[in-house]
C-alpha positions in Angstrom: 11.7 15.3 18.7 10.0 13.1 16.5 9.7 12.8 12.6 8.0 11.3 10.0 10.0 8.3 8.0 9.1 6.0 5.5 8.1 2.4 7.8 6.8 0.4 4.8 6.6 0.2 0.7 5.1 -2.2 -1.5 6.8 -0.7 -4.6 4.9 -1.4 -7.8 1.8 -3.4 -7.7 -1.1 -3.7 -10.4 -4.4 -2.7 -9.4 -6.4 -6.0 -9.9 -9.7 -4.7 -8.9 -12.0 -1.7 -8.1 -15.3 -1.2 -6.1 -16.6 2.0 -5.9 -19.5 1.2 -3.8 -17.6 0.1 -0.6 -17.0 2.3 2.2 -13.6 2.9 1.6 -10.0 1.8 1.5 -7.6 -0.7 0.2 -7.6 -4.4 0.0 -4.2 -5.9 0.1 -3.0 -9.5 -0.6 -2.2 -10.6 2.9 1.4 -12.0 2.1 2.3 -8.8 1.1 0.9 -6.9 4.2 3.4 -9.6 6.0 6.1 -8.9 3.6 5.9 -4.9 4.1 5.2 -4.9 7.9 1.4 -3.0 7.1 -1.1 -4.2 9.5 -4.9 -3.7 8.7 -6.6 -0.4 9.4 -3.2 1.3 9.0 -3.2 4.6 7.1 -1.0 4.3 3.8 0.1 6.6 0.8 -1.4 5.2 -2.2 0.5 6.8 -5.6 -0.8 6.0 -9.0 2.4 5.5 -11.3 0.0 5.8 -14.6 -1.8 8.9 -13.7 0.2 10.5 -10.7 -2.8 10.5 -8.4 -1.9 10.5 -4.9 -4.6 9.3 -1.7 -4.1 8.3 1.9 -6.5 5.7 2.8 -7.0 2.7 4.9 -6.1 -0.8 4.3 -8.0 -4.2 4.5 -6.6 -7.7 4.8 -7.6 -9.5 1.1 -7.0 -13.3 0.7 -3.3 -14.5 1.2 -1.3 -15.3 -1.9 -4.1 -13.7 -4.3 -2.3 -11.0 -6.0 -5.5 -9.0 -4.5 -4.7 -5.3 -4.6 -8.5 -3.8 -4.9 -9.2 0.4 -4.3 -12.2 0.8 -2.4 -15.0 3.6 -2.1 -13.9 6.9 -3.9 -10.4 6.2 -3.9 -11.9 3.2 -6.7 -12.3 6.3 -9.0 -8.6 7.5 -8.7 -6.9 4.4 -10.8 -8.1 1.5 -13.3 -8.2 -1.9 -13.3 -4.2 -2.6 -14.5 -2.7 0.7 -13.2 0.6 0.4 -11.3 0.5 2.0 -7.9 3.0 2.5 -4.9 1.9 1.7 -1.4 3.2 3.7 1.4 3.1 3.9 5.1 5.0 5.9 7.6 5.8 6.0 11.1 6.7 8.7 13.7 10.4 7.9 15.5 12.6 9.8 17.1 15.2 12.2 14.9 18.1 9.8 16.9 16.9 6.2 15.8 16.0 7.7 12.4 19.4 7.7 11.3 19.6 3.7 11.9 16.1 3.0 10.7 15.4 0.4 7.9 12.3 0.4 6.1 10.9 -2.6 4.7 10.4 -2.3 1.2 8.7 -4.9 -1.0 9.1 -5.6 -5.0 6.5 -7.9 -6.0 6.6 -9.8 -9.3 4.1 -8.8 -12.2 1.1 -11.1 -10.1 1.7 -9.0 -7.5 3.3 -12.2 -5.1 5.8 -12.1 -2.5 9.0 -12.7 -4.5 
């Protein structure tokens, strides 16, 4: 049987930028797609720590080392420019090599780098 498990979590990072007028996703400093094992196009969680939103979406590769953590498209009008958010992905394994599993999980600084 498989299950659902937390794969990957880039645990508090500032939004730094927001464009409503894209066709959708998440742009994500590179180094910390490395960092957090999230590969591009890969469905993630995206939780808003200020307002408690909550959005799955799709993530883009932004520059490496920028700090770049932009919403895209609609999800642009679910946090501001400054909010905190959590970044979450999952994976399907089975029940068995759950119990062993380690997640990555990633704490940037407050310029959202690799620390």
């Amino acid at each position: 049987m498989l299950i659902e498990v937390l794969k990957s979590k880039i645990h508090r990072v500032k939004i730094t930028q927001s464009e409503l007028h894209y066709v959708g996703s998440i742009t994500i400093d590179e180094a910390l797609m490395d960092a957090a094992d999230i590969v591009e196009n890969e469905k993630v969680q995206i939780v808003n720590i200020n307002n408690g939103e909550r959005l799955e979406t799709y993530v883009i590769k932004g520059k490496r080392n920028s700090g770049e953590i932009c919403l895209n498209g609609p999800a642009a009008r679910k946090a501001q420019v400054g909010d905190i958010i959590i970044i979450i992905s999952y994976c399907s394994i089975e029940k068995e090599a759950a119990i062993s599993h380690e997640p990555k999980i990633v704490f940037p600084d407050d310029d959202n780098k690799v620390i």
